[in-house]
MARRO-454598 format. One record per residue (C-alpha): x, y, z; residue number from 0; residue in one letter. Coordinates in Angstrom, 3 decimals. Example, Ala and Ser with C-alpha at 12.3 -4.5 7.8 and 13.67 -1.06 7.14 Angstrom:
<atoms>
+----------+----------+----------+-----+------+
|       xx |       yy |       zz | pos | code |
+----------+----------+----------+-----+------+
|   12.300 |   -4.500 |    7.800 |   0 |    A |
|   13.670 |   -1.060 |    7.140 |   1 |    S |
+----------+----------+----------+-----+------+
</atoms>
This chain:
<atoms>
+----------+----------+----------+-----+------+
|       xx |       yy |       zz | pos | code |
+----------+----------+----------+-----+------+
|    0.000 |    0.000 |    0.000 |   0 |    X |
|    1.420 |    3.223 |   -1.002 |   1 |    X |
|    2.181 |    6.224 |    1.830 |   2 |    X |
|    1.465 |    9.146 |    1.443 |   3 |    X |
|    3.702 |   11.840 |    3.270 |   4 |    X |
|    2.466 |   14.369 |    5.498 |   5 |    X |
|    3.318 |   18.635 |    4.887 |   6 |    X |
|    3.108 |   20.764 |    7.315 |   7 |    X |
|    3.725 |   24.444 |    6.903 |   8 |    X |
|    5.877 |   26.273 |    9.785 |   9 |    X |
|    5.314 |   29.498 |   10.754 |  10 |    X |
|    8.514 |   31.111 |   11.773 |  11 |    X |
|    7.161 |   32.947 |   15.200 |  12 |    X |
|    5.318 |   29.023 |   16.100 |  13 |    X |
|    8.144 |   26.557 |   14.839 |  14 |    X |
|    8.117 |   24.695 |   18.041 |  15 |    X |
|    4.287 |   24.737 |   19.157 |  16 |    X |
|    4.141 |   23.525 |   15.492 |  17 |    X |
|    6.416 |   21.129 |   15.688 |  18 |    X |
|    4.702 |   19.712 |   19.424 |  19 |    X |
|    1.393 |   19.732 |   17.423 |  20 |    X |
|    2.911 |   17.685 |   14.840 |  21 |    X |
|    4.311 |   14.867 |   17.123 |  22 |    X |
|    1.248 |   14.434 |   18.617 |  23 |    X |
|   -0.311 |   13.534 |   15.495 |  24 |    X |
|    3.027 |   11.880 |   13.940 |  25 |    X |
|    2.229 |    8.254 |   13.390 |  26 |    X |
|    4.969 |    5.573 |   11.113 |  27 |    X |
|    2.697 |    4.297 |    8.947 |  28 |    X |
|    2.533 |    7.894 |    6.752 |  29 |    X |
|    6.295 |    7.305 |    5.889 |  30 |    X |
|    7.033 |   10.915 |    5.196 |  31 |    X |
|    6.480 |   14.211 |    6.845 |  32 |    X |
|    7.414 |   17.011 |    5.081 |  33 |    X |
|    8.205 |   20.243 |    7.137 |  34 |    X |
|    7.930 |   23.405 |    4.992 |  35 |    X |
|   10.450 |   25.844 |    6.569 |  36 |    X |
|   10.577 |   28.603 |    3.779 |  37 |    X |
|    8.669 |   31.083 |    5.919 |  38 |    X |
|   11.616 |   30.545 |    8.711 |  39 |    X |
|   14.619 |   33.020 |    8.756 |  40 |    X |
|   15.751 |   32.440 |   12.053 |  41 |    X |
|   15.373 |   29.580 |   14.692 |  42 |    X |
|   15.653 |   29.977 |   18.636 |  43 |    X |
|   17.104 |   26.965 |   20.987 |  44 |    X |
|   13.218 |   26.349 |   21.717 |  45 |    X |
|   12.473 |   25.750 |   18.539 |  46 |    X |
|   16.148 |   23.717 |   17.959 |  47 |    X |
|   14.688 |   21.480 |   21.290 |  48 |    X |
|   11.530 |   20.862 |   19.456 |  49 |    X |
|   12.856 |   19.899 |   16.087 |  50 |    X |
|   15.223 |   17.651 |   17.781 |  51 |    X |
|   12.611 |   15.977 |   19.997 |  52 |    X |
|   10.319 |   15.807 |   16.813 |  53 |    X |
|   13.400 |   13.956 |   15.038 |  54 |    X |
|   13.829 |   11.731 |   17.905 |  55 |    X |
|    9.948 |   10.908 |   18.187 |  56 |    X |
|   10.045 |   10.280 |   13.989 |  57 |    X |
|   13.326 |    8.023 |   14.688 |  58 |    X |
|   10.704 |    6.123 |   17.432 |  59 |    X |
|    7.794 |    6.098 |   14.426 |  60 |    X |
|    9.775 |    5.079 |   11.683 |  61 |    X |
|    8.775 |    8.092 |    9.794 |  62 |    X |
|   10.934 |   10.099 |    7.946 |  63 |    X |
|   11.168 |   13.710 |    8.043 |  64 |    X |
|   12.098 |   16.238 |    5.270 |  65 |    X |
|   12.638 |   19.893 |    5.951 |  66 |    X |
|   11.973 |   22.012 |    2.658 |  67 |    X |
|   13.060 |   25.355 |    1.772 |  68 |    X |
|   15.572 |   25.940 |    4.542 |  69 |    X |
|   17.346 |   29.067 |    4.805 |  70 |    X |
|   20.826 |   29.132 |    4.411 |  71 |    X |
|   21.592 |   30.251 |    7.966 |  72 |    X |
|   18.949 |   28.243 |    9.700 |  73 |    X |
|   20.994 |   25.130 |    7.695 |  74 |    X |
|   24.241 |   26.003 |    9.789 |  75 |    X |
|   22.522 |   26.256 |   12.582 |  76 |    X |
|   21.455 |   22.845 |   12.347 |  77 |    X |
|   24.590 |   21.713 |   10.990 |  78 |    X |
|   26.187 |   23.288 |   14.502 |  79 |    X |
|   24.049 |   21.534 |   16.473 |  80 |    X |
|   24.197 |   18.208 |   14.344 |  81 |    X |
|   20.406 |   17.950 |   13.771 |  82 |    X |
|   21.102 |   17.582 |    9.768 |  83 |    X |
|   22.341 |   14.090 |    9.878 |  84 |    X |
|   19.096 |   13.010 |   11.167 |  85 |    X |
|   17.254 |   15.157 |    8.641 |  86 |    X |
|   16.626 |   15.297 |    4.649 |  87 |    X |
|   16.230 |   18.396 |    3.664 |  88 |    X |
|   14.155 |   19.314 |   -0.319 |  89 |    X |
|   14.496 |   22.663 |   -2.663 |  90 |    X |
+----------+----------+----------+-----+------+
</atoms>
């Protein structure tokens, strides 16, 4: 049976209540969530706890999650804190 991924759209000021909302309803059997971060510039270390708990709790799942239209600087800052080797990231 084919999966069909999950998007979300994150709002730069609500990136971690977003991200808490979304791990409520994350379940493994969608295969795919797709986080749409083009509206984020900048990211706090509350939102970096959330997306790293969100990670973890997909890891759990066996879902995958995909982080689209990153900012440049938001990708270092997940590169610093070693969050993109346990994310894909999409154009």
């Amino acid at each position: 049976m084919a999966m069909t991924p999950v998007f979300l759209n994150i709002d730069e000021r609500h990136v971690a209540s977003a991200l808490h909302e979304a791990g409520e309803k994350l379940d493994g059997s969608q295969g795919e969530t797709v986080l749409d971060f083009s509206s984020v510039h900048r990211i706090d270390s509350i939102a970096l706890r959330a997306l790293e708990e969100f990670a973890g709790l997909a890891d759990q799942k066996g879902a995958k999650v995909v982080l689209r239209g990153v900012d440049a600087d938001v990708y270092k800052v997940l590169k610093l804190v070693k969050l993109t080797r346990r994310l894909s990231f999409a154009s």
